[in-house]
C-alpha positions, 0 to 999 in steps of 0.5 A: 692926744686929748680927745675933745666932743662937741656935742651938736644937738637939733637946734644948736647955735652954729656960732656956739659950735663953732668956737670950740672947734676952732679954738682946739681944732687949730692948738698946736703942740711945741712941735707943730702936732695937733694939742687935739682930736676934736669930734662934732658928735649927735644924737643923729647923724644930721642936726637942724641948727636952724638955717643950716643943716649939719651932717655929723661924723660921729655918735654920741658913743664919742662922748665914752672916750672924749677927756672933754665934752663941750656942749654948745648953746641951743635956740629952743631951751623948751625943744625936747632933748633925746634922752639918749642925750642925757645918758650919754653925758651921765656916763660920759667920764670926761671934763665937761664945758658948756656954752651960754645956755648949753648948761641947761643941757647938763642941767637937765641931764642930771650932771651938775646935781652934785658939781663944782662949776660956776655959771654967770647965766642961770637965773631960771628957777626951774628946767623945763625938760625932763627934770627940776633943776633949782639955781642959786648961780652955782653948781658942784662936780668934782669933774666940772673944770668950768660951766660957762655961761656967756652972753657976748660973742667974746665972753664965748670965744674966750670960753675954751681958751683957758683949758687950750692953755692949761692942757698945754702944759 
């Protein structure tokens, strides 16, 4: 079964959480099965996500095993990531995703220095976090199915659909 991480990160924004779990939480195979096993994942076993807190189930060691990582919006672009975070996601072997400004997570964790994605959203010259990071709207990885940057609650919805449907088949 193809494993999905949902990286839930202090500060992350429920809606952008949400989608992802959904859209594979709830994709059936032919038969009825389940397409996905789908893990909310942390730094910690709790994450402030502003007017809710959160308790997850599993540690970022599930990002090891996970065919893709999809890591959500955050409200704070500025608010420190644990660099436990970073490394986690530079060993992480499987596809990644992210949503709306979750690319500047992978930005800063050094993950896109050398990838193929697309990314409609990145404007900001520079990450402020742990590293530089200079855009000129694109990036390359050859593990990178897609770097999403939305800004309308559609436009993210519609983010983890393609790869519902094209792991599918």
């Amino acid at each position: 079964m193809h494993r999905v991480a949902v990286l839930a990160l202090d500060g992350v924004v429920p809606f952008d959480l949400s989608v992802p779990i959904e859209v594979f939480g709830r994709a059936r195979l032919a038969g009825g099965c389940p397409a996905y096993e789908v893990r909310v994942c942390a730094a910690t076993r709790s994450v402030d996500a502003g007017l809710l807190t959160l308790r997850v189930s599993h540690g970022l060691d599930a990002l090891a095993d996970a065919d893709t990582i999809v890591v959500p919006g955050i409200a704070g672009l500025d608010d420190p990531v644990p660099p436990t975070v970073f490394d986690a996601l530079r060993r992480a072997p499987g596809r990644l995703v992210s949503i709306c400004v979750g690319a500047f997570v992978l930005a800063a964790s050094g993950v896109l220095d050398e990838s193929a994605g697309r990314n409609s959203c990145l404007r900001r010259p520079t990450d402020r976090s742990n590293r530089s990071a200079n855009w000129s709207g694109s990036c390359h990885r050859r593990r990178f199915a897609n770097v999403s940057g939305t800004s309308s609650a559609s436009a993210r919805a519609n983010t983890a659909n393609p790869f519902a449907h094209r792991d599918s088949r």
